[in-house]
DRENDO-1510 file (C-alpha; in Angstrom, 1 decimal, always signed):
<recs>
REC; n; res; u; v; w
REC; 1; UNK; +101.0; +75.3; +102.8 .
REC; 2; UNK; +100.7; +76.3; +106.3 .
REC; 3; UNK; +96.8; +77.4; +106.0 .
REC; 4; UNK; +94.6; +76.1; +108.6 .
REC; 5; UNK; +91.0; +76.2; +108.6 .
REC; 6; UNK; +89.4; +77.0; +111.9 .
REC; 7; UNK; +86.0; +78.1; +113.0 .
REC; 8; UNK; +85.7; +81.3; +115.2 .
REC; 9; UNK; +82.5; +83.6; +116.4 .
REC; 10; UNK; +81.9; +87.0; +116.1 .
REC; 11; UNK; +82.4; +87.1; +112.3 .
REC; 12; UNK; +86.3; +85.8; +112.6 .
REC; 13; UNK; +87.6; +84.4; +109.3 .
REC; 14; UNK; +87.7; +80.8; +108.3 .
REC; 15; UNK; +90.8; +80.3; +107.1 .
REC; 16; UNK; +94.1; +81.4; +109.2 .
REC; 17; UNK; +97.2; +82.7; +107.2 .
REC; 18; UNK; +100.6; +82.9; +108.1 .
REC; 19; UNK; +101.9; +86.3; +106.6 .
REC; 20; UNK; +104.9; +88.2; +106.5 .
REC; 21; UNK; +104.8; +92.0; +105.6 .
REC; 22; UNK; +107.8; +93.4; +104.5 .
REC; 23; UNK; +108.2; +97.2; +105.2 .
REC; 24; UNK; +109.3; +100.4; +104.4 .
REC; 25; UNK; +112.8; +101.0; +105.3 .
REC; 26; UNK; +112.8; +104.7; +104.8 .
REC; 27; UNK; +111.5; +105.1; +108.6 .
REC; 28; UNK; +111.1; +102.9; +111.6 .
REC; 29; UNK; +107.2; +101.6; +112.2 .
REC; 30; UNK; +106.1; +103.2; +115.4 .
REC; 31; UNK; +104.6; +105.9; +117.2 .
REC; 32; UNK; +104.5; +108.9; +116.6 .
REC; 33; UNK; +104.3; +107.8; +113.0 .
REC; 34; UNK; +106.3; +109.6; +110.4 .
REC; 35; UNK; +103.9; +109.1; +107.7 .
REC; 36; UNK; +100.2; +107.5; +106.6 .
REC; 37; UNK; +102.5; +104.8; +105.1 .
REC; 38; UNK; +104.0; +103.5; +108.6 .
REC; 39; UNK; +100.7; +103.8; +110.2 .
REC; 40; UNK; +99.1; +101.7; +107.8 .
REC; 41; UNK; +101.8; +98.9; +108.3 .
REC; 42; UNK; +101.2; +99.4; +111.7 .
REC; 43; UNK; +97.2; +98.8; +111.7 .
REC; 44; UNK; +97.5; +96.1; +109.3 .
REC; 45; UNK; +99.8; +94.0; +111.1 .
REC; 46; UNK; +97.7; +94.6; +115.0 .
REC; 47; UNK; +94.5; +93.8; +112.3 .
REC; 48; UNK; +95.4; +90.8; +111.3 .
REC; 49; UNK; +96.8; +89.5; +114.3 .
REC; 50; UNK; +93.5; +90.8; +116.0 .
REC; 51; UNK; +91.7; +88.6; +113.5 .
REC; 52; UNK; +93.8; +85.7; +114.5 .
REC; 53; UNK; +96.7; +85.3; +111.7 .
REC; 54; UNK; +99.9; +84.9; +112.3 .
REC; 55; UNK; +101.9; +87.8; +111.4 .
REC; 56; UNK; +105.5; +88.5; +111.3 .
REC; 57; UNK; +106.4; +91.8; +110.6 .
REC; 58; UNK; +109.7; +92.8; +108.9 .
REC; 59; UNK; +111.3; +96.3; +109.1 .
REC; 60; UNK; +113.5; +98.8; +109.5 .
REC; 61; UNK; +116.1; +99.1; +112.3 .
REC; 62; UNK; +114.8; +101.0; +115.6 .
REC; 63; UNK; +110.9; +100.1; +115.0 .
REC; 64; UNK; +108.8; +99.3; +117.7 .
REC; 65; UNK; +109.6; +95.7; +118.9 .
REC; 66; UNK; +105.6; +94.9; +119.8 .
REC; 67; UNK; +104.7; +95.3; +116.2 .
REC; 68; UNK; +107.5; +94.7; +114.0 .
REC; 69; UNK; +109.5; +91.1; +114.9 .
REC; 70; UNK; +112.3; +91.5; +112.5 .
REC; 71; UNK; +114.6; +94.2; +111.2 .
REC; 72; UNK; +116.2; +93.8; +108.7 .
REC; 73; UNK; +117.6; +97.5; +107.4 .
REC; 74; UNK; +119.2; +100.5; +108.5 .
REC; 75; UNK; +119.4; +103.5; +106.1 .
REC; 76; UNK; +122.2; +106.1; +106.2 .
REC; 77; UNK; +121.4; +109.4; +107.6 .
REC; 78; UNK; +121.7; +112.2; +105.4 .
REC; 79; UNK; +122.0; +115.9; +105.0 .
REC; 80; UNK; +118.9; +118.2; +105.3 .
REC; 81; UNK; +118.9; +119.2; +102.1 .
REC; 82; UNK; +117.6; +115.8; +101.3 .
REC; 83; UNK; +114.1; +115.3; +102.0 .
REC; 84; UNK; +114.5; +111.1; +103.8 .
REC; 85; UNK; +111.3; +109.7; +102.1 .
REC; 86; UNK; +112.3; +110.4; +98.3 .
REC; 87; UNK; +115.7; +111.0; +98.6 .
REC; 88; UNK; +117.4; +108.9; +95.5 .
REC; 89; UNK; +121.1; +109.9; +97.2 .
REC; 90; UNK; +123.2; +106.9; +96.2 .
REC; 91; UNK; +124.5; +106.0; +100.0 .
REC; 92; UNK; +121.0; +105.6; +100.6 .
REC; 93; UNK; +119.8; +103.5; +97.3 .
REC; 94; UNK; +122.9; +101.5; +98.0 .
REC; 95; UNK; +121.7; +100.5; +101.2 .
REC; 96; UNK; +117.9; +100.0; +100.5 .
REC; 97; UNK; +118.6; +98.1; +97.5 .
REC; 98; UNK; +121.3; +95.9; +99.6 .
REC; 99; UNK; +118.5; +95.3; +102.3 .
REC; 100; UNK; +116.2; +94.0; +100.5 .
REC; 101; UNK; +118.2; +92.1; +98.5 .
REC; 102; UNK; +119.6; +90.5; +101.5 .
REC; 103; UNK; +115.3; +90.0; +103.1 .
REC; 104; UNK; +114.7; +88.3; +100.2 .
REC; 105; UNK; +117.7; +85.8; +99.9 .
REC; 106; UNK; +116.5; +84.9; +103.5 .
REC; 107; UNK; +112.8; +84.2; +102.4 .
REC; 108; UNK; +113.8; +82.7; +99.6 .
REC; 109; UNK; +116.3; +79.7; +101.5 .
REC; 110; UNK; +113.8; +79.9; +104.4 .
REC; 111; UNK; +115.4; +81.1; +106.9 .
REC; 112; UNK; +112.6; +83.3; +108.6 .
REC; 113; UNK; +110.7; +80.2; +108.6 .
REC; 114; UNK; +107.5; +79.2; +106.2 .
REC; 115; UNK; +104.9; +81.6; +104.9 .
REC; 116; UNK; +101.4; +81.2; +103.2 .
REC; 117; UNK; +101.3; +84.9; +101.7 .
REC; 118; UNK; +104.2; +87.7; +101.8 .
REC; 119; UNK; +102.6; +90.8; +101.6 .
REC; 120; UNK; +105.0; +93.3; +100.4 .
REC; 121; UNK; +104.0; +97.1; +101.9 .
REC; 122; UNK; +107.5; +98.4; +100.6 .
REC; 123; UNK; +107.7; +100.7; +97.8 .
REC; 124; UNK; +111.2; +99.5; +96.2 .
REC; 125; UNK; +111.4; +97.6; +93.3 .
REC; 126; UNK; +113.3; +94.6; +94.9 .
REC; 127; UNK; +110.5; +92.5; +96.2 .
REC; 128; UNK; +108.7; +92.4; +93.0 .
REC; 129; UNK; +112.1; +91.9; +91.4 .
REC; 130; UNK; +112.4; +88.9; +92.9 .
REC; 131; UNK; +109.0; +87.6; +93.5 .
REC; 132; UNK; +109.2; +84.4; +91.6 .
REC; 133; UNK; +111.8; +83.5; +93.1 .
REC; 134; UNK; +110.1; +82.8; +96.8 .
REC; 135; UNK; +108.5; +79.8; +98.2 .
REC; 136; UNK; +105.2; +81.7; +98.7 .
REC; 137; UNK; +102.9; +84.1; +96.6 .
REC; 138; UNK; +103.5; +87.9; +97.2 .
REC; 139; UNK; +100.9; +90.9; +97.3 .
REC; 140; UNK; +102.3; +94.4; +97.0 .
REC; 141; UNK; +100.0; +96.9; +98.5 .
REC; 142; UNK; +100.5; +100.0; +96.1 .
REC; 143; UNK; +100.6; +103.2; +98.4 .
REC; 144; UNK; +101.4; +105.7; +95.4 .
REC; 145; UNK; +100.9; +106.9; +91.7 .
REC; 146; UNK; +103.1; +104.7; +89.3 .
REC; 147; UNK; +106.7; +104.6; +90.8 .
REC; 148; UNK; +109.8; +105.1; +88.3 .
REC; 149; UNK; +110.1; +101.1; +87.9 .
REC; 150; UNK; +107.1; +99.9; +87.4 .
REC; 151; UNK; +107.0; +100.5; +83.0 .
REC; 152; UNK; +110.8; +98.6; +83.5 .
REC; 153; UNK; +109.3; +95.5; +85.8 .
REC; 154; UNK; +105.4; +95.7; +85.1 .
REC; 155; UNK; +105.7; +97.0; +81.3 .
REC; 156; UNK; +104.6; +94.5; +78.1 .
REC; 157; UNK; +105.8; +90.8; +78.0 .
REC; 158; UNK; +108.3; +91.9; +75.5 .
REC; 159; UNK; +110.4; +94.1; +77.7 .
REC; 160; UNK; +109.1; +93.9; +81.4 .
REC; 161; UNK; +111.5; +92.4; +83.8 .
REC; 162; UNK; +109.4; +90.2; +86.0 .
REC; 163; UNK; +108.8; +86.7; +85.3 .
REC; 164; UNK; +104.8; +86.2; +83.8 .
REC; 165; UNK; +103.9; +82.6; +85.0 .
REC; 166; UNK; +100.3; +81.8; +85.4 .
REC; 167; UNK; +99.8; +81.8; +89.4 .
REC; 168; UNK; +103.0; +82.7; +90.0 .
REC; 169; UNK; +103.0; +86.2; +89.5 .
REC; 170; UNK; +103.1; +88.9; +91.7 .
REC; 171; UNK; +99.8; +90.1; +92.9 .
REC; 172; UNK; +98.9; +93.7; +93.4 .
REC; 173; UNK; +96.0; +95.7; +95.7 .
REC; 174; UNK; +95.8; +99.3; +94.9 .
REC; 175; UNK; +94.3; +101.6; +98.2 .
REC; 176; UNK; +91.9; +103.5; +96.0 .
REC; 177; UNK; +90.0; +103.2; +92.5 .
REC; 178; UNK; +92.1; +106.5; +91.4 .
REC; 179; UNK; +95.5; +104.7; +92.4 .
REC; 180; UNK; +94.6; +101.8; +90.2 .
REC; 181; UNK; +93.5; +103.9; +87.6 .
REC; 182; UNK; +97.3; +105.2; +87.6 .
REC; 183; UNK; +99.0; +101.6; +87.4 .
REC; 184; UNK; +96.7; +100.5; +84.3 .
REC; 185; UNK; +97.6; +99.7; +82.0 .
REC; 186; UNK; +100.7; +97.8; +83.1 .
REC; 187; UNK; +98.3; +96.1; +85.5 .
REC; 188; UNK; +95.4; +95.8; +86.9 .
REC; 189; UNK; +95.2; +95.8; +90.6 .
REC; 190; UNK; +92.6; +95.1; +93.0 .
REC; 191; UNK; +91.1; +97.8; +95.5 .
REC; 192; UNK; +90.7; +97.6; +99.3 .
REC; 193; UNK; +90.8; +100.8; +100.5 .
REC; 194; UNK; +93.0; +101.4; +103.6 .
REC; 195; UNK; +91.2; +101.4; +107.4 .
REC; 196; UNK; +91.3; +103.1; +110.5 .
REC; 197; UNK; +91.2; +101.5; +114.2 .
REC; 198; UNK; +88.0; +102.7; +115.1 .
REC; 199; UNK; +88.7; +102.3; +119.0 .
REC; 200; UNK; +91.5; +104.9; +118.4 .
REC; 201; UNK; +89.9; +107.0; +116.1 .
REC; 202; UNK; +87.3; +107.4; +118.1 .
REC; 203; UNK; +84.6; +109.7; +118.8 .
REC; 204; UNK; +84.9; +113.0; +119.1 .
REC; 205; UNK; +83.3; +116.1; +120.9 .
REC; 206; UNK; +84.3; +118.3; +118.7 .
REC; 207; UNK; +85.1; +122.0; +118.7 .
REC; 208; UNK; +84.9; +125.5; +117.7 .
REC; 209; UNK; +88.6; +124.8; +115.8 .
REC; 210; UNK; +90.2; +123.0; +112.6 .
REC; 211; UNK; +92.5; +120.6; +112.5 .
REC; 212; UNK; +95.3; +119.8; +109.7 .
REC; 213; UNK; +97.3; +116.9; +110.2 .
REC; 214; UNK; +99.9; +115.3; +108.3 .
REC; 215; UNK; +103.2; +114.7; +107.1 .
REC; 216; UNK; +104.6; +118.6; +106.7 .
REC; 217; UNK; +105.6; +118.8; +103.2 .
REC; 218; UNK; +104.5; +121.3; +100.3 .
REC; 219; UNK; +102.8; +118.7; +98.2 .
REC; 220; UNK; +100.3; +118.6; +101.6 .
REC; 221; UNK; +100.6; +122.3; +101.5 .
REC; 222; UNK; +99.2; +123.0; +105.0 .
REC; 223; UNK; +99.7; +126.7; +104.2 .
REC; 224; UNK; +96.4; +126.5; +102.1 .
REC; 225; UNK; +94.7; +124.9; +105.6 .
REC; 226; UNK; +95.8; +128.4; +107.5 .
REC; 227; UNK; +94.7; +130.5; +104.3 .
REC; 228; UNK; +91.4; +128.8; +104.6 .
REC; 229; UNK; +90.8; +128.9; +108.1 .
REC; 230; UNK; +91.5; +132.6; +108.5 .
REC; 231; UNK; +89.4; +133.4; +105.6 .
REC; 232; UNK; +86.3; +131.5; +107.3 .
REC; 233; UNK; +87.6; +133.2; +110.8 .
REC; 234; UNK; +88.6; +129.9; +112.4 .
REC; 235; UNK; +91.3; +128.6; +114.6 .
REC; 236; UNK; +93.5; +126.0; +113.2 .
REC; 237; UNK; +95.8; +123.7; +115.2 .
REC; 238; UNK; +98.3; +121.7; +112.3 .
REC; 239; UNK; +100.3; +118.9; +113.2 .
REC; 240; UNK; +102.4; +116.3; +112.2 .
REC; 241; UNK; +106.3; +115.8; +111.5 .
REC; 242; UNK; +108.4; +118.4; +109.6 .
REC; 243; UNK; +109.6; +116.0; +106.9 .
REC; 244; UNK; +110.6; +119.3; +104.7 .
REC; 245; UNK; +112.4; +121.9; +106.8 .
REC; 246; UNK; +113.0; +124.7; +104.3 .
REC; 247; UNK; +109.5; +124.2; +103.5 .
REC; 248; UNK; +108.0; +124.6; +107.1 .
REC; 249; UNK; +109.9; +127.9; +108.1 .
REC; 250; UNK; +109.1; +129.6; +104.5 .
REC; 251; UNK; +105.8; +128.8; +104.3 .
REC; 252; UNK; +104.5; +127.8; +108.1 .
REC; 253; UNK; +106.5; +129.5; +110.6 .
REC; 254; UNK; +105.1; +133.5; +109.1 .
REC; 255; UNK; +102.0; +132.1; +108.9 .
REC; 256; UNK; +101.7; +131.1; +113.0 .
REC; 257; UNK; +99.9; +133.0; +115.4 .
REC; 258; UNK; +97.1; +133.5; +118.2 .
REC; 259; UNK; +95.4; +131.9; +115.9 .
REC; 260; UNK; +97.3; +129.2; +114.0 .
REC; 261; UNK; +99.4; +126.5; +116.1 .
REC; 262; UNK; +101.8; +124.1; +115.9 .
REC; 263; UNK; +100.9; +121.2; +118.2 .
REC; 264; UNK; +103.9; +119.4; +117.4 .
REC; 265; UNK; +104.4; +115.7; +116.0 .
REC; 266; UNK; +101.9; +113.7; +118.0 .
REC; 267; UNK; +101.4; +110.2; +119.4 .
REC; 268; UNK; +98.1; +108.4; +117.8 .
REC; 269; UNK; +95.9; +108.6; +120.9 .
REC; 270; UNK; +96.8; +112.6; +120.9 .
REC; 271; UNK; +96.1; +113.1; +117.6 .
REC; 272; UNK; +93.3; +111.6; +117.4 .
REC; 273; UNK; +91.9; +113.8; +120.5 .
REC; 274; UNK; +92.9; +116.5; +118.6 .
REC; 275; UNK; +91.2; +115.6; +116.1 .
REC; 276; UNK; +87.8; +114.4; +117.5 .
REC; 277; UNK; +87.7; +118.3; +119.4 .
REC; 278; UNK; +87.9; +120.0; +116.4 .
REC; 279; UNK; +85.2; +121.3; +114.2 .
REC; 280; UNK; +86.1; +120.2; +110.7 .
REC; 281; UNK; +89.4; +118.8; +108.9 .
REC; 282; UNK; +91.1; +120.5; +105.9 .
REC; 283; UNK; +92.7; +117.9; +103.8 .
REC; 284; UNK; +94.4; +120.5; +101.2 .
REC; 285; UNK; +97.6; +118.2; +99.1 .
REC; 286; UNK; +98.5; +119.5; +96.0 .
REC; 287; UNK; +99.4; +116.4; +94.6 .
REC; 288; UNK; +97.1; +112.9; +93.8 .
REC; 289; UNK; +96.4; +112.0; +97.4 .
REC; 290; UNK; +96.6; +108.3; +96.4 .
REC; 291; UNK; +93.9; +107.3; +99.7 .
REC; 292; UNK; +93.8; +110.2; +102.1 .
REC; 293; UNK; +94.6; +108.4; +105.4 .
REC; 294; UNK; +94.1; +111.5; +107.4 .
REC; 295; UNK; +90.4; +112.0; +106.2 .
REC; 296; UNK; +89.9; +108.9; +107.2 .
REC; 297; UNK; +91.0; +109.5; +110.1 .
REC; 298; UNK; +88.9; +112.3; +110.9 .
REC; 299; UNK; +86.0; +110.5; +109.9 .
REC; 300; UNK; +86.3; +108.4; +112.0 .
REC; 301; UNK; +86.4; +111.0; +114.8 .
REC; 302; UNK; +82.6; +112.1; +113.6 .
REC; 303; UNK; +84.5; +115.3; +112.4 .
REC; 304; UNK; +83.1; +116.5; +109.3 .
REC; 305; UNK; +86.3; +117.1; +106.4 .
REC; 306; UNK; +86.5; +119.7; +103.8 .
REC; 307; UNK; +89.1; +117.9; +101.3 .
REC; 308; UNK; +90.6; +119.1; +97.5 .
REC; 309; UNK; +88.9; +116.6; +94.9 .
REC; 310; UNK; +91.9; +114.9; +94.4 .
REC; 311; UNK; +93.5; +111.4; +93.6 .
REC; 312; UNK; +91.6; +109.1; +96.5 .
REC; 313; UNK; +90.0; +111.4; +98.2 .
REC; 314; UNK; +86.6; +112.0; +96.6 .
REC; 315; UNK; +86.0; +108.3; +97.3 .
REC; 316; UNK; +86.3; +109.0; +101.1 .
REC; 317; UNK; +84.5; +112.7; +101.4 .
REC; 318; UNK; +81.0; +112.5; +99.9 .
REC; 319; UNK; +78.4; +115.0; +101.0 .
REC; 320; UNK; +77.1; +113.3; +104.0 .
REC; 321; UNK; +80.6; +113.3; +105.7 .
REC; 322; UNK; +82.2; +116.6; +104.1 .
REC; 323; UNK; +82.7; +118.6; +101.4 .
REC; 324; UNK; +84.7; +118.2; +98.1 .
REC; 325; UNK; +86.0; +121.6; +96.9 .
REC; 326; UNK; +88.4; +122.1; +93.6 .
REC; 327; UNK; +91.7; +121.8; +93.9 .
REC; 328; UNK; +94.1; +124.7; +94.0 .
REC; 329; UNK; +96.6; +124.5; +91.4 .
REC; 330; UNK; +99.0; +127.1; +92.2 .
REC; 331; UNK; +100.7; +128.1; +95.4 .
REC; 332; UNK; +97.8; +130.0; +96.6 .
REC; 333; UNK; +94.2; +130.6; +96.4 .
REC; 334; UNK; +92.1; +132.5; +93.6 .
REC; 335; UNK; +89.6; +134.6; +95.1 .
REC; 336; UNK; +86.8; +132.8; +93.7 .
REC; 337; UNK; +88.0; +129.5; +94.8 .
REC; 338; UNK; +88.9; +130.6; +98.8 .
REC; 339; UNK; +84.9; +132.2; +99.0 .
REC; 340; UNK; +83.7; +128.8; +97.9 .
REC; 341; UNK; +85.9; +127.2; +100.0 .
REC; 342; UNK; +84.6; +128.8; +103.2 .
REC; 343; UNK; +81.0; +128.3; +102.3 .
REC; 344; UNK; +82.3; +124.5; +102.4 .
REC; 345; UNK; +83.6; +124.8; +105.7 .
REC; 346; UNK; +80.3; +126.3; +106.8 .
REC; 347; UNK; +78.2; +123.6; +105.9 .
REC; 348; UNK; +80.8; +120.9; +106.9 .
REC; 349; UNK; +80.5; +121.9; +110.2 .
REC; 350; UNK; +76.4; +121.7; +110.5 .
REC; 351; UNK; +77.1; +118.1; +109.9 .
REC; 352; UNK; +75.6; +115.5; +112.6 .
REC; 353; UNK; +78.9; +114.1; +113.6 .
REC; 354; UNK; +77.4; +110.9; +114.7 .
REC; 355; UNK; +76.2; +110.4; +111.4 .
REC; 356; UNK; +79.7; +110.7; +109.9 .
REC; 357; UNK; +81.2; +108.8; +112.6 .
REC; 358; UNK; +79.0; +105.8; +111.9 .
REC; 359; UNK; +79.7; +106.1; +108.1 .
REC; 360; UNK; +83.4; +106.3; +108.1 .
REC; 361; UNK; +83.0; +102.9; +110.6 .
REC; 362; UNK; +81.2; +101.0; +108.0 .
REC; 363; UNK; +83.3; +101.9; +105.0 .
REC; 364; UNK; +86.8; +103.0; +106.4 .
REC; 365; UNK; +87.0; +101.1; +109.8 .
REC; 366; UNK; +90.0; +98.2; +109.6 .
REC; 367; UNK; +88.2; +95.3; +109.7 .
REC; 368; UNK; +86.8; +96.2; +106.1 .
REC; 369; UNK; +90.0; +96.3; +105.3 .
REC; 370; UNK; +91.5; +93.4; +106.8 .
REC; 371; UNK; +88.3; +91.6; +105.5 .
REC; 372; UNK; +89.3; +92.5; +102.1 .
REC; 373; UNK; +93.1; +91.1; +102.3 .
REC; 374; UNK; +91.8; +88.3; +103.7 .
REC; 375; UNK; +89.7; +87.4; +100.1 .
REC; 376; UNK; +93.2; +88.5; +99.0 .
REC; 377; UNK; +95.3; +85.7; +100.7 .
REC; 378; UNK; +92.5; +83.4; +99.9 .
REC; 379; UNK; +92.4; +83.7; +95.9 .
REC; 380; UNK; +96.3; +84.3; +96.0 .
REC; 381; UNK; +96.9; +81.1; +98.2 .
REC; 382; UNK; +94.5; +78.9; +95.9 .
REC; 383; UNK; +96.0; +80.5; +92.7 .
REC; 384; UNK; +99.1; +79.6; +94.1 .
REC; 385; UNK; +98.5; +75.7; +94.7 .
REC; 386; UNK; +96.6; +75.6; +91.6 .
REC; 387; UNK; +100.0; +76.2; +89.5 .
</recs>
C-alpha cells in the first residue's frame, strides 16, 4: 500500500491517500457544470488534493484537463428526444458499458499505476461488477435512490451478483440519511453528506429577488419556483442548463416575463453571485432530492432557502436557515398549499443571513466532507490489509 503517514498543521490529515475517482461518463466534468453530480466530482477531487492526497481523476472525453487527468470515454450523441443523463438508448449503453469495462481491465493489470482507494462517483453498474477483481478497495459514492441493478448485484447472498468476501467488498457512502434509507436493505451505507467550496460559495449581499437554480428538468419543476414567486410578488431569476427541451418551452418559456428570467447556464463564480444577491432560494423537485446540492449552495451564500420536504433536503433546511414547506404532488399548486408557501418565503427572508452563512460552513462546507472520506479511506484501507 502506498499510504504514507505525514504530519501537517492547520488540522491537515495524518494519513495521505493515493485515490482514483472514476466518473460519470454521461457529461464531461467542468464548468459550467451540467449537473450537481459533475460539480461534486469536481469539488471532491480540488478537496482532496487541497488536503494533500494524491488524486487522479478519471473521466469522460472533453473534461477539463486541470481537474480530470484521464479520459477514458466518449458517449454517442443522440437525438433530442432522448433526455443524455437517463437515456438507456442502446448506442449509448453499448458504449458506457464498453468504457468501463475497458477502465477497469486497466486498474485491474495496473496500468494507471497503484492506488490505496478507488473511489467510484459513477452511477453504472460496471465498477461494482467488477470490484473484487482490482488491486485496491473501492467506495461507490451513491448520488441517487436505488438504481435498476442494485437488487441484481447488491440483492441476498443467494442471488446477488457481486462477490461477498470479508474486506473485500465493495464499500458504499450514501449523501444523505434519506438516500441510505432507500438502499437498505440490500445494504447499508455510510453517510457524509456532500460539501460546498465555501470560498466560491461565498457571501452574499443579497437582494430584493429569488433565485432557482438547477438542472432544467420537470422532476426539478422550476415552474412551481415562478408560481411561487409571483404569488409572493417577487422577481425570480432561474438558471441552469436545459437538459429537457420539450419540457423548458412547455412549461418555462410561457411562464417568462418582466418578471421571471432566464439567466442562462452559468459558470460557478456567476452563479454563485447570483445567488448570494438574491433574497431567498426556491428548491421545488418533485422527485426524492437524494442531497439537494443547490440548497447547499445557497446556504452557503447566507441566502435563506424555502425547499419541498423531500428526500435529502429536510436534513439541509431546518428553521434557522429556511423553511420546509410540503411537497406538491401534482403539476401544480393547491390553493391551500401556494398561501402557505408564501408565508414561507416571508419569513425566509427575515433571516439574518450571516447566521445561515455560518451554519451551512459548519455542516455543508467541503472540508466536512472531505474529512468524512477521509475516515472512509482510512477503515477501507485497514479493512483491506486486514483480509
Amino acid at each position: 500500500m502506498l499510504v504514507s503517514e505525514t504530519t501537517r498543521r492547520g488540522g491537515a490529515p495524518a494519513t495521505s491517500f493515493k485515490v482514483l475517482i472514476v466518473a460519470s461518463l454521461r457529461y464531461p466534468i467542468g464548468q459550467p457544470f451540467a449537473g450537481g453530480l459533475e460539480a461534486h466530482t469536481w469539488s471532491l477531487a480540488c478537496g482532496l488534493r487541497a488536503r494533500g492526497h494524491s488524486v487522479l481523476v478519471a473521466g469522460a472525453a472533453g473534461s477539463d484537463t486541470g481537474v480530470v487527468d484521464y479520459e477514458f470515454g466518449e458517449l454517442p450523441v443522440i437525438g433530442r428526444a432522448e433526455r443524455p443523463d437517463i437515456t438507456e438508448h442502446p448506442l449509448v449503453s453499448r458504449a458506457e458499458r464498453a468504457a468501463y469495462a475497458g477502465l477497469t481491465d486497466q486498474l485491474r493489470d495496473g496500468l494507471l499505476g497503484s492506488f490505496d482507494v478507488i473511489h467510484n462517483n459513477a452511477l453504472h453498474p460496471v465498477p461494482v461488477e467488477r470490484a473484487s477483481t482490482l488491486p485496491s478497495p473501492m467506495v461507490t459514492t451513491l448520488h441517487t435512490p436505488r438504481l435498476p441493478w442494485a437488487g441484481r448485484l447488491l440483492g441476498s447472498p443467494a442471488r446477488a451478483t457481486v462477490t461477498r468476501a470479508p474486506g473485500r467488498d465493495p464499500s458504499f457512502v450514501a449523501v444523505s440519511r434519506a438516500t441510505a434509507a432507500l438502499w437498505r436493505p440490500l445494504i447499508n451505507p455510510r453517510v457524509v453528506r456532500n460539501g460546498v467550496d465555501t470560498t466560491v460559495w461565498r457571501a452574499g449581499s443579497g437582494g430584493p429577488g429569488a433565485v432557482w437554480s438547477g438542472r432544467i428538468v420537470p422532476e426539478k419543476a422550476p415552474h412551481l419556483a415562478i408560481d411561487l414567486a409571483r404569488a409572493a410578488g417577487i422577481e425570480l431569476t432561474i438558471a441552469g442548463p436545459v437538459i429537457d427541451e420539450d419540457y423548458f418551452a412547455g412549461a418555462i418559456t410561457p411562464r417568462l416575463g418582466p418578471r421571471v428570467r432566464y439567466a442562462g447556464h452559468l459558470a460557478q463564480a456567476d452563479l454563485a453571485d447570483l445567488v448570494g444577491s438574491s433574497a431567498v432560494a426556491l428548491v421545488t423537485p418533485v422527485w426524492n432530492e437524494p442531497f439537494g446540492l443547490v440548497a447547499a449552495e445557497a446556504l452557503a451564500c447566507g441566502t435563506p432557502v424555502v425547499a419541498f420536504a423531500r428526500g435529502g433536503l429536510p436534513e439541509i433546511v431546518d428553521p434557522a436557515v429556511g423553511r420546509l414547506i410540503p411537497p406538491v404532488s401534482g403539476p401544480e399548486w393547491r390553493r391551500d398549499r401556494l398561501t402557505a408557501a408564501v408565508r414561507a418565503v416571508t419569513a425566509a427572508t427575515a433571516l439574518d443571513r450571516r447566521a445561515v452563512r455560518r451554519r451551512a460552513v459548519a455542516r455543508l462546507g467541503r472540508v466536512a466532507m472531505i474529512r468524512g472520506y477521509e475516515g472512509v479511506y482510512a477503515d477501507l484501507t485497514r479493512q483491506w490489509n486486514a483480509a
